[in-house]
Structures are given as C-alpha cells and as structure tokens.
FIPAVEX-155786 format. One record per atom (N, C-alpha, C): residue in one letter; x, y, z. Coordinates in pm, 1 decimal. Layout:
N
sekol: A x: X y: Y z: Z
...
//
This chain:
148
sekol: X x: 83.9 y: -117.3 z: 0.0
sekol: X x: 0.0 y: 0.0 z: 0.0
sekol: X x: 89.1 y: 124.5 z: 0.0
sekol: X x: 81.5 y: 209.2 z: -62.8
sekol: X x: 147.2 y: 315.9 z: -87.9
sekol: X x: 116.4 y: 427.4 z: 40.5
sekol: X x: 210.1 y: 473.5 z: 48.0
sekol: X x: 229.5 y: 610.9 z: 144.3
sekol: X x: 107.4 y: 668.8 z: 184.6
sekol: X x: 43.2 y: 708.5 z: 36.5
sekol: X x: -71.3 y: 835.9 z: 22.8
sekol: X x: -214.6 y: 775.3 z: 89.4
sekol: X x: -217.4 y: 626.1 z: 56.4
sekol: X x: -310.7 y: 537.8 z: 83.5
sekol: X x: -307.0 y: 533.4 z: 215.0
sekol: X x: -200.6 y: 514.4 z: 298.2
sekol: X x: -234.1 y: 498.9 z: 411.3
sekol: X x: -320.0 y: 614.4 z: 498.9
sekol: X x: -211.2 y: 770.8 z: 436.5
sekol: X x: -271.7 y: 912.7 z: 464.7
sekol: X x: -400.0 y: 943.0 z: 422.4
sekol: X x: -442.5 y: 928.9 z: 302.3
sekol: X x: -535.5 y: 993.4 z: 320.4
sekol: X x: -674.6 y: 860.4 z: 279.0
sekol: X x: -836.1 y: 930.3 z: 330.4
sekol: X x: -915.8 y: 854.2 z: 308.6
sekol: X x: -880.4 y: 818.1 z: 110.6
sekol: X x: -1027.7 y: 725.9 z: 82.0
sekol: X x: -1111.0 y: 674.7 z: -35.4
sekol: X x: -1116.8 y: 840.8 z: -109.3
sekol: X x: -1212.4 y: 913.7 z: 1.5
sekol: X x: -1305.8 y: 1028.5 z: -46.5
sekol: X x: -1168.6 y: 1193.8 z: -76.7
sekol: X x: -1124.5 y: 1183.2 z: 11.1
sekol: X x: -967.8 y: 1300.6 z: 10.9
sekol: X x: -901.7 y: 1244.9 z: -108.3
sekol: X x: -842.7 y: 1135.3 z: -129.0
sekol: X x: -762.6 y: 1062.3 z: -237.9
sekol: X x: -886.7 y: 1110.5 z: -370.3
sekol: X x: -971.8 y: 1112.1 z: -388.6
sekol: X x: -1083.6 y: 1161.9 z: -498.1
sekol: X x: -1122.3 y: 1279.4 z: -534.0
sekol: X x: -1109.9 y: 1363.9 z: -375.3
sekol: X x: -1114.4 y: 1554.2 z: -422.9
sekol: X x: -948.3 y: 1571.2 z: -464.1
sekol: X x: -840.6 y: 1459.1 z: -419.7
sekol: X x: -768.1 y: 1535.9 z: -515.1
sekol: X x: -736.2 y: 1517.7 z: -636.8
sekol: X x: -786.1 y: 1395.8 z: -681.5
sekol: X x: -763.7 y: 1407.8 z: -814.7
sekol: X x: -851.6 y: 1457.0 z: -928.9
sekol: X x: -970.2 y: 1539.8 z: -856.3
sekol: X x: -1090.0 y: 1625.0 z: -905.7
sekol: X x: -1006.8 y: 1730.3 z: -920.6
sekol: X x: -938.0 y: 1802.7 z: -813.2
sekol: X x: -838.5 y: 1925.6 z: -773.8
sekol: X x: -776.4 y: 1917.6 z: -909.3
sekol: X x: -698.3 y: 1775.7 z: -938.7
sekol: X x: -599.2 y: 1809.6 z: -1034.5
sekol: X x: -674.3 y: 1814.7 z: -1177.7
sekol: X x: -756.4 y: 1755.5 z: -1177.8
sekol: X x: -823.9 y: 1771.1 z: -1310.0
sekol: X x: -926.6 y: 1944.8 z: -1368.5
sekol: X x: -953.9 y: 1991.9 z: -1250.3
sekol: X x: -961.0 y: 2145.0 z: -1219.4
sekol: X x: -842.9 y: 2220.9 z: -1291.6
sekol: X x: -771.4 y: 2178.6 z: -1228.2
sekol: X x: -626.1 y: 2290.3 z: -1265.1
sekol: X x: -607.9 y: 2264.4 z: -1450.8
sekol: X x: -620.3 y: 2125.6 z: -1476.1
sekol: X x: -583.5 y: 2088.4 z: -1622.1
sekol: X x: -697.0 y: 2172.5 z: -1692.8
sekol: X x: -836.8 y: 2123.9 z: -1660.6
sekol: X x: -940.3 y: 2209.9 z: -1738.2
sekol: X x: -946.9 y: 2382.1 z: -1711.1
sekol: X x: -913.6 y: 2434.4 z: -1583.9
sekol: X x: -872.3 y: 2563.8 z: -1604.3
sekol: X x: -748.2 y: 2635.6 z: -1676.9
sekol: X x: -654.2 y: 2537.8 z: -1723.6
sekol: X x: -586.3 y: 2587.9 z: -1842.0
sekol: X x: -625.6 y: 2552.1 z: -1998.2
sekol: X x: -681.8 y: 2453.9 z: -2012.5
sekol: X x: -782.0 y: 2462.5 z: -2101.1
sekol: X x: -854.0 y: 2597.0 z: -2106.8
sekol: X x: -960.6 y: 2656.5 z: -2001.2
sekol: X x: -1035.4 y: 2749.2 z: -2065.1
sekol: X x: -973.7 y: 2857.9 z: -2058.6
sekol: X x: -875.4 y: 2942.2 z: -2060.0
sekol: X x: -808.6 y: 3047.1 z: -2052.4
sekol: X x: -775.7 y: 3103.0 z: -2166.9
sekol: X x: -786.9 y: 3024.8 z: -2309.2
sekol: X x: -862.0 y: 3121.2 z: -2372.6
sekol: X x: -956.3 y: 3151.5 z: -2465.6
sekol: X x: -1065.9 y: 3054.5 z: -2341.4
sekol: X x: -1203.0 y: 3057.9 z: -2426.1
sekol: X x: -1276.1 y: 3218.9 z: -2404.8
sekol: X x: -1424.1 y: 3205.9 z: -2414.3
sekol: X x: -1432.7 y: 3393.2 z: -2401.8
sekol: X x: -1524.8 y: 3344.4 z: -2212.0
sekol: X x: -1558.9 y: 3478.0 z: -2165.6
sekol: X x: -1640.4 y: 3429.3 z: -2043.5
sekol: X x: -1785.0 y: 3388.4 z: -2034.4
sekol: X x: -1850.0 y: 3381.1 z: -2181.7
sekol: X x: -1936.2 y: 3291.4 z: -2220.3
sekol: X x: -1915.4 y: 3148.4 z: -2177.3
sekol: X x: -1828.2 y: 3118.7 z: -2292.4
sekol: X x: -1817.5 y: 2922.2 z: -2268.3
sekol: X x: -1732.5 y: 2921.0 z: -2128.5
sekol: X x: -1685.6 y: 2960.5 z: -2048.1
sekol: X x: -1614.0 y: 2981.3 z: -1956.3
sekol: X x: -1754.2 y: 2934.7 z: -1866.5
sekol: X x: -1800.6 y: 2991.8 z: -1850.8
sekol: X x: -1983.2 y: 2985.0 z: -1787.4
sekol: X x: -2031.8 y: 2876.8 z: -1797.0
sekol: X x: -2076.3 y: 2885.7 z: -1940.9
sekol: X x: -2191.8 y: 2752.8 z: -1994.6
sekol: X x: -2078.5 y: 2644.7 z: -1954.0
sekol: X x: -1959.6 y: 2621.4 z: -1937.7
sekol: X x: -1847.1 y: 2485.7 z: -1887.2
sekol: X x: -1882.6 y: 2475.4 z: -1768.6
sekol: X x: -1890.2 y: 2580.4 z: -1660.9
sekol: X x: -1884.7 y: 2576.1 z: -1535.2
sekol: X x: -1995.0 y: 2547.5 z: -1515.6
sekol: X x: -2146.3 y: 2630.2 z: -1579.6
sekol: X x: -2308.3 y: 2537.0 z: -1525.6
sekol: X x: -2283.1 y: 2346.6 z: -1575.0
sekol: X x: -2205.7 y: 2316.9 z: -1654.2
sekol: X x: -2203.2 y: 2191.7 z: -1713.7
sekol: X x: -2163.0 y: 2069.8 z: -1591.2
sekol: X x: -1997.5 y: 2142.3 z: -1554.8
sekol: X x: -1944.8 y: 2104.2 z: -1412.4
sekol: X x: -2036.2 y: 2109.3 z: -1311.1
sekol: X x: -2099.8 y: 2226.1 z: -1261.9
sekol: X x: -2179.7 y: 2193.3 z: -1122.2
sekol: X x: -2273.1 y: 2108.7 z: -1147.8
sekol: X x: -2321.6 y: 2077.0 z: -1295.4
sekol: X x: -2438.3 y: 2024.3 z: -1333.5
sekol: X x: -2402.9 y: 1867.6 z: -1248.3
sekol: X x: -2301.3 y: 1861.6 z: -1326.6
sekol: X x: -2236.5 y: 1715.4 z: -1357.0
sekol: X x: -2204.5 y: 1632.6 z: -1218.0
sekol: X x: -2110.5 y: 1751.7 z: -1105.2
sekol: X x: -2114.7 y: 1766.4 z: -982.1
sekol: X x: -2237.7 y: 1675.0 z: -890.0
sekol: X x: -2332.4 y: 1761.7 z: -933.6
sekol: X x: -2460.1 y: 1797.6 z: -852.6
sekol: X x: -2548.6 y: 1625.4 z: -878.3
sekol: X x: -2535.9 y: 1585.1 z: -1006.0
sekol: X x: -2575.8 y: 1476.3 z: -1031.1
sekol: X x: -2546.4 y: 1367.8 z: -928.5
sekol: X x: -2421.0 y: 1311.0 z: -907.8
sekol: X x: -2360.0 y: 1237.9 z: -796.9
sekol: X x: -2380.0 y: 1286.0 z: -682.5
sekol: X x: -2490.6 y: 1400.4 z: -649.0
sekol: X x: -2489.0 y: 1398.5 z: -504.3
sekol: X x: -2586.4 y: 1249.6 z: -428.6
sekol: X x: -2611.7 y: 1286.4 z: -341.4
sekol: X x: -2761.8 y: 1250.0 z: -259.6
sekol: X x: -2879.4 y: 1332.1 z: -270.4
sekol: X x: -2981.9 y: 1219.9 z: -275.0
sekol: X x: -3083.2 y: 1368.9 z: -272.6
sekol: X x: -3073.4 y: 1490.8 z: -196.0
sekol: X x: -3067.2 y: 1475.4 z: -29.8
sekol: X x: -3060.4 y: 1571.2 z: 59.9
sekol: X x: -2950.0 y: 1658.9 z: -66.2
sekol: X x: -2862.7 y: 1638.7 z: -78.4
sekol: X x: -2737.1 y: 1716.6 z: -68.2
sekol: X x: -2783.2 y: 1756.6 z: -234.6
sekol: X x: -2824.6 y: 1683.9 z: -319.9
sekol: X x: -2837.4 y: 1773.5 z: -411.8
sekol: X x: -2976.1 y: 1888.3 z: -408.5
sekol: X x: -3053.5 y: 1858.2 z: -342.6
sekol: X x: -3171.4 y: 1940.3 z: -290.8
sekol: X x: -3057.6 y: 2092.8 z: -268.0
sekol: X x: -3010.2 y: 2083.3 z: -150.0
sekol: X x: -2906.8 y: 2205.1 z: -141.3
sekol: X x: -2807.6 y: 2256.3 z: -237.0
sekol: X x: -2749.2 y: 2144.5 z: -267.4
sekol: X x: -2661.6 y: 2246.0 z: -403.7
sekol: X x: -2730.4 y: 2271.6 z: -480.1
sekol: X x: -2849.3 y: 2227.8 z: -563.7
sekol: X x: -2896.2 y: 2314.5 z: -621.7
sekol: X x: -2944.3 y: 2451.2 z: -610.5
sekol: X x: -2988.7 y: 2427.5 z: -478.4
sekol: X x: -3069.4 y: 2594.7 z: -418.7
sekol: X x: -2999.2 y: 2656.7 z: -384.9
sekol: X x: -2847.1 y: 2673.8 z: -334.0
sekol: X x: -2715.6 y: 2705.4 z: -354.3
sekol: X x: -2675.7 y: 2810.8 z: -471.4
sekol: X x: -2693.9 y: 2711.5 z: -543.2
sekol: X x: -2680.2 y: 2725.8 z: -702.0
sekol: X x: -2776.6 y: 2857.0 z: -773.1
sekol: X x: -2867.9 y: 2852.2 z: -711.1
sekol: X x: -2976.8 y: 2927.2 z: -770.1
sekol: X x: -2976.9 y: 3025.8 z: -665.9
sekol: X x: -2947.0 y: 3082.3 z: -589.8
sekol: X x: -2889.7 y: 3164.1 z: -480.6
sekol: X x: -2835.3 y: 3248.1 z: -488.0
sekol: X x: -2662.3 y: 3174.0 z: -511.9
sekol: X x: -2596.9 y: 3235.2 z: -563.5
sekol: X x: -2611.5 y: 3313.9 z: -663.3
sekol: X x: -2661.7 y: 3260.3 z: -824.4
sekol: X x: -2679.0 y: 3318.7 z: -894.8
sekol: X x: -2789.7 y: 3419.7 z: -918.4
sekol: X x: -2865.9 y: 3394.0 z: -805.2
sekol: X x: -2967.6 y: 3496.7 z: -799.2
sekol: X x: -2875.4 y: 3630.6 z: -740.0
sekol: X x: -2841.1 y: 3619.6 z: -658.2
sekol: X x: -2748.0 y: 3705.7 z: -529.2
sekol: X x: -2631.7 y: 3773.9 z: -630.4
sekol: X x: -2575.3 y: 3677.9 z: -697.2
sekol: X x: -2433.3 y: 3747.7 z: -747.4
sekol: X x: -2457.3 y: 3684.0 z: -909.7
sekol: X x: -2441.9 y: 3715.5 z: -982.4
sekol: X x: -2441.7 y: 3666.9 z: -1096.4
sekol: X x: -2351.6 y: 3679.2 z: -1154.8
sekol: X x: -2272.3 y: 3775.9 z: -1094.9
sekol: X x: -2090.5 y: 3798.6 z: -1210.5
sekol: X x: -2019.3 y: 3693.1 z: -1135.7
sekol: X x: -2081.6 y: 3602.9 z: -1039.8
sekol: X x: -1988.3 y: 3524.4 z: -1010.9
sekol: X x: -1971.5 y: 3343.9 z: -1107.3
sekol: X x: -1914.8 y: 3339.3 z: -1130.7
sekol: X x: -1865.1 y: 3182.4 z: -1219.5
sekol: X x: -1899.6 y: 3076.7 z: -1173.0
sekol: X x: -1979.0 y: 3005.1 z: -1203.8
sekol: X x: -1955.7 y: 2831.6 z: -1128.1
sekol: X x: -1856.7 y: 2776.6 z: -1213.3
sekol: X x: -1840.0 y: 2677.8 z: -1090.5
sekol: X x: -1736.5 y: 2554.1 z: -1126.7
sekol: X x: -1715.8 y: 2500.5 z: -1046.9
sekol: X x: -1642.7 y: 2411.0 z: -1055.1
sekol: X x: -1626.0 y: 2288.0 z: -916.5
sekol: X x: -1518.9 y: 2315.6 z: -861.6
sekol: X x: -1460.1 y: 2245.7 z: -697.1
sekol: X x: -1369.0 y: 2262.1 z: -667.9
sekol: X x: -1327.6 y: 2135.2 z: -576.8
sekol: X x: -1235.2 y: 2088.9 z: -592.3
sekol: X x: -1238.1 y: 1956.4 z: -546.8
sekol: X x: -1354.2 y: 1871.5 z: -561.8
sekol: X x: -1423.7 y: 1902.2 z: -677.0
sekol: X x: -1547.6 y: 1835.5 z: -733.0
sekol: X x: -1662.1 y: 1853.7 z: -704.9
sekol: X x: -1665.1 y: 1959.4 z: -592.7
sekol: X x: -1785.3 y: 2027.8 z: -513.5
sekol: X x: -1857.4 y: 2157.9 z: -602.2
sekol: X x: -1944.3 y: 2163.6 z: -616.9
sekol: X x: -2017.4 y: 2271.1 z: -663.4
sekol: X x: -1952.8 y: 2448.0 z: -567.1
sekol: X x: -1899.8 y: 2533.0 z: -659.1
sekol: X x: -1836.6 y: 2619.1 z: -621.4
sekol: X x: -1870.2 y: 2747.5 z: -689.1
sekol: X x: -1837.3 y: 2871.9 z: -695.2
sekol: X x: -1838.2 y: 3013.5 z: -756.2
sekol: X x: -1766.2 y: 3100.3 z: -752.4
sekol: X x: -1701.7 y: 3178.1 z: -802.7
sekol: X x: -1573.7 y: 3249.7 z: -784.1
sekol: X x: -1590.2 y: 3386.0 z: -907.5
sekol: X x: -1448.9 y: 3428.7 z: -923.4
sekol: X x: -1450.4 y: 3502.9 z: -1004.5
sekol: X x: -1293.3 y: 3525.9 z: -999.9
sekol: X x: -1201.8 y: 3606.8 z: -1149.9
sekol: X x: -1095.9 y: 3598.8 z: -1161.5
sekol: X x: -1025.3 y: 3459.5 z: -1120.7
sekol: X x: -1060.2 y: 3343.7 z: -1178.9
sekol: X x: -1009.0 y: 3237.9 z: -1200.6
sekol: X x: -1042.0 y: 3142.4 z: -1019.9
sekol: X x: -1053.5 y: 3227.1 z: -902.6
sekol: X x: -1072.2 y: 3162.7 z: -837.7
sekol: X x: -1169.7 y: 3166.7 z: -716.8
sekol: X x: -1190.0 y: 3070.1 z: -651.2
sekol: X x: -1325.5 y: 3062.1 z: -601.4
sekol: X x: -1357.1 y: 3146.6 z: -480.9
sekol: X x: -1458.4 y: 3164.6 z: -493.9
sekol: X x: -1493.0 y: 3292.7 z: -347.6
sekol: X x: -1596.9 y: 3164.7 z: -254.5
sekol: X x: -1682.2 y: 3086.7 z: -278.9
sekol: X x: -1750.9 y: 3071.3 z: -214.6
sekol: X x: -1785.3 y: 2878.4 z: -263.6
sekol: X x: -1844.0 y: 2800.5 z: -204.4
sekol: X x: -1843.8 y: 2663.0 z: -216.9
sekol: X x: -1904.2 y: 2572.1 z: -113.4
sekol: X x: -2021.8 y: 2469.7 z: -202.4
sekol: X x: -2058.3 y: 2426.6 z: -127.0
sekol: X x: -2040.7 y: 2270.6 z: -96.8
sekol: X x: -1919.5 y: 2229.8 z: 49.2
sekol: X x: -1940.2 y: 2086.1 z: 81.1
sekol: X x: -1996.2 y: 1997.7 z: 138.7
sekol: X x: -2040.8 y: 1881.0 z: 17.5
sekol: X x: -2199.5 y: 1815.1 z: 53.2
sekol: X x: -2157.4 y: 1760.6 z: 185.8
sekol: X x: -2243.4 y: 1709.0 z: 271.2
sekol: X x: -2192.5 y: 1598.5 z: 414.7
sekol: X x: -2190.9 y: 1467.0 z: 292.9
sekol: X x: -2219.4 y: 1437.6 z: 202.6
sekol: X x: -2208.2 y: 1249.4 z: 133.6
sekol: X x: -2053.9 y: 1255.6 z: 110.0
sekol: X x: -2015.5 y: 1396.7 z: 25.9
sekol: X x: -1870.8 y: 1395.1 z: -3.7
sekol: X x: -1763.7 y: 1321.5 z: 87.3
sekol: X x: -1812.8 y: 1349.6 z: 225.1
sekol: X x: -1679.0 y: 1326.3 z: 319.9
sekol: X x: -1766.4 y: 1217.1 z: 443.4
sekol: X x: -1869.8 y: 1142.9 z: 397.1
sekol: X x: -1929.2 y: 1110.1 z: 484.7
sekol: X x: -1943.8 y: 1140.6 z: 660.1
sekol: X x: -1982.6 y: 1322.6 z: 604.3
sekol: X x: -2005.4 y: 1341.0 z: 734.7
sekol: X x: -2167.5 y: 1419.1 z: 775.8
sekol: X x: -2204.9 y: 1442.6 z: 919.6
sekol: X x: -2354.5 y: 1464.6 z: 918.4
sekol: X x: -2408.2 y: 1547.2 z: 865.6
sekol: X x: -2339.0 y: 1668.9 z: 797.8
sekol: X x: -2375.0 y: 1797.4 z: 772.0
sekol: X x: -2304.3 y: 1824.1 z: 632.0
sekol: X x: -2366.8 y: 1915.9 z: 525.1
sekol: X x: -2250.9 y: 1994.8 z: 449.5
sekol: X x: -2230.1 y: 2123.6 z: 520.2
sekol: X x: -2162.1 y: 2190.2 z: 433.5
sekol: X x: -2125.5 y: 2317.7 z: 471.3
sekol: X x: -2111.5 y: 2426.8 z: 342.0
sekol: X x: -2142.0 y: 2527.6 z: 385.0
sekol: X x: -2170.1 y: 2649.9 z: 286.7
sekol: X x: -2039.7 y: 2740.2 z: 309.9
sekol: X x: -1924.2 y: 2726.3 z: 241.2
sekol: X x: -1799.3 y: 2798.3 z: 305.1
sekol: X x: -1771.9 y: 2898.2 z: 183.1
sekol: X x: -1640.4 y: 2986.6 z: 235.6
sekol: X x: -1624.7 y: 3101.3 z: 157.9
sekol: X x: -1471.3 y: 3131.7 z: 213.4
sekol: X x: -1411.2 y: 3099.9 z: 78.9
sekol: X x: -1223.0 y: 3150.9 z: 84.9
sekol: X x: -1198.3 y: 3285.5 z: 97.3
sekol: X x: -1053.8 y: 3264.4 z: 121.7
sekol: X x: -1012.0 y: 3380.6 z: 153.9
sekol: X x: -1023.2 y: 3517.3 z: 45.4
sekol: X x: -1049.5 y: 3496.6 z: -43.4
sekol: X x: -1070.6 y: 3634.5 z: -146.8
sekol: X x: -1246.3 y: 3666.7 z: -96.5
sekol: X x: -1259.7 y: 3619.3 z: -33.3
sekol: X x: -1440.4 y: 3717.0 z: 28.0
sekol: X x: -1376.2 y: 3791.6 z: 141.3
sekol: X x: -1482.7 y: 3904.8 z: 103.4
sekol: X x: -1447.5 y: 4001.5 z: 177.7
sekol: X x: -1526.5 y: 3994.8 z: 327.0
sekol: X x: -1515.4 y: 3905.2 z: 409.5
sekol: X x: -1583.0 y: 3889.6 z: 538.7
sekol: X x: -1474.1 y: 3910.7 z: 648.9
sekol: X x: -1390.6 y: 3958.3 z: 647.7
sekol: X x: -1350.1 y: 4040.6 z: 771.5
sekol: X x: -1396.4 y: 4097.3 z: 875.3
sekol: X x: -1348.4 y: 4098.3 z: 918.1
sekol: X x: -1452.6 y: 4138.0 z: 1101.0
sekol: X x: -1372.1 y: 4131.1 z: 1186.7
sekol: X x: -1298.6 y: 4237.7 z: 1225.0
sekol: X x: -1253.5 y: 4181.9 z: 1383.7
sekol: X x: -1116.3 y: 4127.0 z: 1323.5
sekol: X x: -1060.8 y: 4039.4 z: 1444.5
sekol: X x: -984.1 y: 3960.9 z: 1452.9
sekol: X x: -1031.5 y: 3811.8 z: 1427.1
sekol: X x: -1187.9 y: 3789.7 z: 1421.9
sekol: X x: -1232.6 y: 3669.7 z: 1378.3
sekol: X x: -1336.4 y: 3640.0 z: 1296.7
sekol: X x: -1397.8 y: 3589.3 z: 1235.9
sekol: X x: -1503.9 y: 3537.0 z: 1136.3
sekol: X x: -1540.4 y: 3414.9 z: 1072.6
sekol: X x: -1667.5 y: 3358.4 z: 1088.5
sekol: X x: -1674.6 y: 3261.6 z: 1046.6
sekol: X x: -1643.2 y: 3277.6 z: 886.8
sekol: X x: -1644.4 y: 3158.0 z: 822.3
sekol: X x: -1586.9 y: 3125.1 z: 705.7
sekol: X x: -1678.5 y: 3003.9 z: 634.8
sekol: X x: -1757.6 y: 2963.1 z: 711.0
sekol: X x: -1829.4 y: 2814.4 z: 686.2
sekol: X x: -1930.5 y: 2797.1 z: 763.9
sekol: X x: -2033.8 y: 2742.9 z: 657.6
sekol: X x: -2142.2 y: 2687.6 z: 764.4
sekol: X x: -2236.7 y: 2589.4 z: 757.2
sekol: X x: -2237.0 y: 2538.3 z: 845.1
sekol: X x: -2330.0 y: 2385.3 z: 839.8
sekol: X x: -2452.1 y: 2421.7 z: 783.5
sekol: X x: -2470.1 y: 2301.3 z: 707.8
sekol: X x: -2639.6 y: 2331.8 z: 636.5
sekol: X x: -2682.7 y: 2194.1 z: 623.2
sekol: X x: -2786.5 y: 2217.8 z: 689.6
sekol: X x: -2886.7 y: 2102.4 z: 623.9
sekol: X x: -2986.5 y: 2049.3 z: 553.0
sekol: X x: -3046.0 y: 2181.8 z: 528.5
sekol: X x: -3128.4 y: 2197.3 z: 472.3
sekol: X x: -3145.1 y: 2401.6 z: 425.9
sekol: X x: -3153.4 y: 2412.3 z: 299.8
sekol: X x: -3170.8 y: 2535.1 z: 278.2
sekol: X x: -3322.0 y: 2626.9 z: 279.7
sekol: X x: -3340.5 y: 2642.6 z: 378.7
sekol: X x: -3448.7 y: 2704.8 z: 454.4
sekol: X x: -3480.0 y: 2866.0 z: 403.8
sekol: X x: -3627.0 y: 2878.4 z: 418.8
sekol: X x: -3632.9 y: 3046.1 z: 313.5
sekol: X x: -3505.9 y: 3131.3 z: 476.5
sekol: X x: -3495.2 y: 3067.3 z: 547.8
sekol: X x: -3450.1 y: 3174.9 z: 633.2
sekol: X x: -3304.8 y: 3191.1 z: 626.6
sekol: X x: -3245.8 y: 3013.8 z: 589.4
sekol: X x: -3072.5 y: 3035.3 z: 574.3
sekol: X x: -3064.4 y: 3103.2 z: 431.5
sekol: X x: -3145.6 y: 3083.2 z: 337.6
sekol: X x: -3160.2 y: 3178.5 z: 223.3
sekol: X x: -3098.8 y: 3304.9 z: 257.2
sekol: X x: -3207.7 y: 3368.9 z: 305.0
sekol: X x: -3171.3 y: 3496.3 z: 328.5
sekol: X x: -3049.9 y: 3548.8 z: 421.5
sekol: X x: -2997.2 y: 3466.7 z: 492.5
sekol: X x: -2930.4 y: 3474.5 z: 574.9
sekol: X x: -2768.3 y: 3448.7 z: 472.4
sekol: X x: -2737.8 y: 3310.8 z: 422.9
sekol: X x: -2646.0 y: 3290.3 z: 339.2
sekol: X x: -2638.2 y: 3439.7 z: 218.7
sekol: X x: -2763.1 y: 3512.6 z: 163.9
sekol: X x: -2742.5 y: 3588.3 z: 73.1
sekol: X x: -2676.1 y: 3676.3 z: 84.8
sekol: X x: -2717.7 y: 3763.0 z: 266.5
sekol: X x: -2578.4 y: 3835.7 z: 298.0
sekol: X x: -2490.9 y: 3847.8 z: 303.0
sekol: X x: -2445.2 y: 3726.2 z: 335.6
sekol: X x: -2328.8 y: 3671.5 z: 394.8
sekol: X x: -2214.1 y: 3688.5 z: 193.6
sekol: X x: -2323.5 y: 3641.6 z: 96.8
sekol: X x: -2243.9 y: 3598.7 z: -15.1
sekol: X x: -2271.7 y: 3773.5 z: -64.9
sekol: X x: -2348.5 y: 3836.2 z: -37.8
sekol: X x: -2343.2 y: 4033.4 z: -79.9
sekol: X x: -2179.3 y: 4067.7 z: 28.3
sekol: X x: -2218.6 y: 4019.7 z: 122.9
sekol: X x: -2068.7 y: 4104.6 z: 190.0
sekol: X x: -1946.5 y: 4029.1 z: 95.6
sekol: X x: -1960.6 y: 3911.6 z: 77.6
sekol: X x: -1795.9 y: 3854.3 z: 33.0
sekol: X x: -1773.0 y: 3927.7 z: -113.5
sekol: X x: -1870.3 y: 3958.6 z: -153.9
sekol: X x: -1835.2 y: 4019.1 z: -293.1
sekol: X x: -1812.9 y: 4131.2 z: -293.9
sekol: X x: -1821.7 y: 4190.4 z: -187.9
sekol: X x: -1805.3 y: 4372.9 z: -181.6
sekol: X x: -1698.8 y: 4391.2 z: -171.9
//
C-alpha cells in the first residue's frame, strides 16, 4: 500500500484528483471567451450535482440558484469536485456536501478572497442542512458582503 493510501481517506484521495483535473481544465479554458467559460462551469456543477444525494443535491442546487440569484458575475465551477463560484479564475464561495466526506452535515464555506472580515475573527463556513427560506436569506448576505 502506498504512502498516500495509508494518509489519506477513499473520499480526500478523490477531491484530489478532481483538484488536479480542475487545474488541467482551467488551463484549457483560458482562452475561451467568459461565455463558454460559464456555460463549462453550469455543465461542471451540473455534472457535480448529479452524484450527489438527494438531501445534498436538494441544497446544491438551491445554492446554485442563490448564488446566482445574489451574485451573478460570479462563475460556477467545481472545486475539489464540489459545486463552487468564484470570479478571476478563483473561487470565493463553495458548497461541501456531508455524502462527499461522509459526514452529518454539508457546509456552505467562503475563501479567503471574500471580503468577510470582522474583527480579529469570522466565520468562514457553515453547516447546512437543509436550505431554509430563512438560511436563504441569511447565506445571501453573507455571499453580498464577500463580494463587496
């Protein structure tokens, strides 16, 4: 058994070789226009979103439609195979299912290029289980501040 096998799970050993296949297809599209750049990335989350669970695709989709309601200059695409959104090549915001990592919850997280600063601390992620009209509204802020 090899090194990596022992380190990491089934499911980690699989976001990274999603990761690496990311990086190959993002040099691929670099110099398509930000049309097909788009229609690739709804294709990816599409594709993504398919292999979820119901629960979990119930949420990435409404995620999905959220986001793009909320921000629309922002890009889908996957990221470690997860349904994600970004802009300037990289991701601002992403959602990981709980099936991905077989754990109880996903989470609705947001990298370091969002602008959620606060303080000396801030959340960055958040458990979801269900996308509720109330985490709706609640996540929408949250994705208006990271883009500001």
């Amino acid at each position: 058994m090899a090194d990596n096998e022992k380190n990491f799970t089934a499911e980690e050993r699989e976001a990274m070789k999603a990761a690496a296949a990311e990086k190959r297809t993002a040099r691929s599209r670099a110099k398509k226009t930000p049309e097909e750049i788009r229609a690739e990335g709804e294709a990816d989350i599409k594709a993504a979103v398919e292999k979820l669970t119901d629960a979990d695709r119930a949420v990435a989709l409404g995620l999905h439609e959220l986001v793009s309601e909320v921000a629309p200059e922002l890009v889908p695409r996957t990221y470690y195979g997860m349904p994600a959104w970004g802009r300037d090549g990289k991701v601002l915001c992403f959602f990981q299912p709980a099936s991905k990592f077989k754990v109880r919850y996903g989470t609705f997280g947001f990298e370091s290029i969002s602008n959620l600063d606060e303080g000396t601390m801030w959340p960055t992620a958040y458990a979801l289980l269900e996308l509720t009209d109330a985490n709706r509204e609640f996540l929408a802020e949250r994705i208006r501040l990271a883009i500001s």
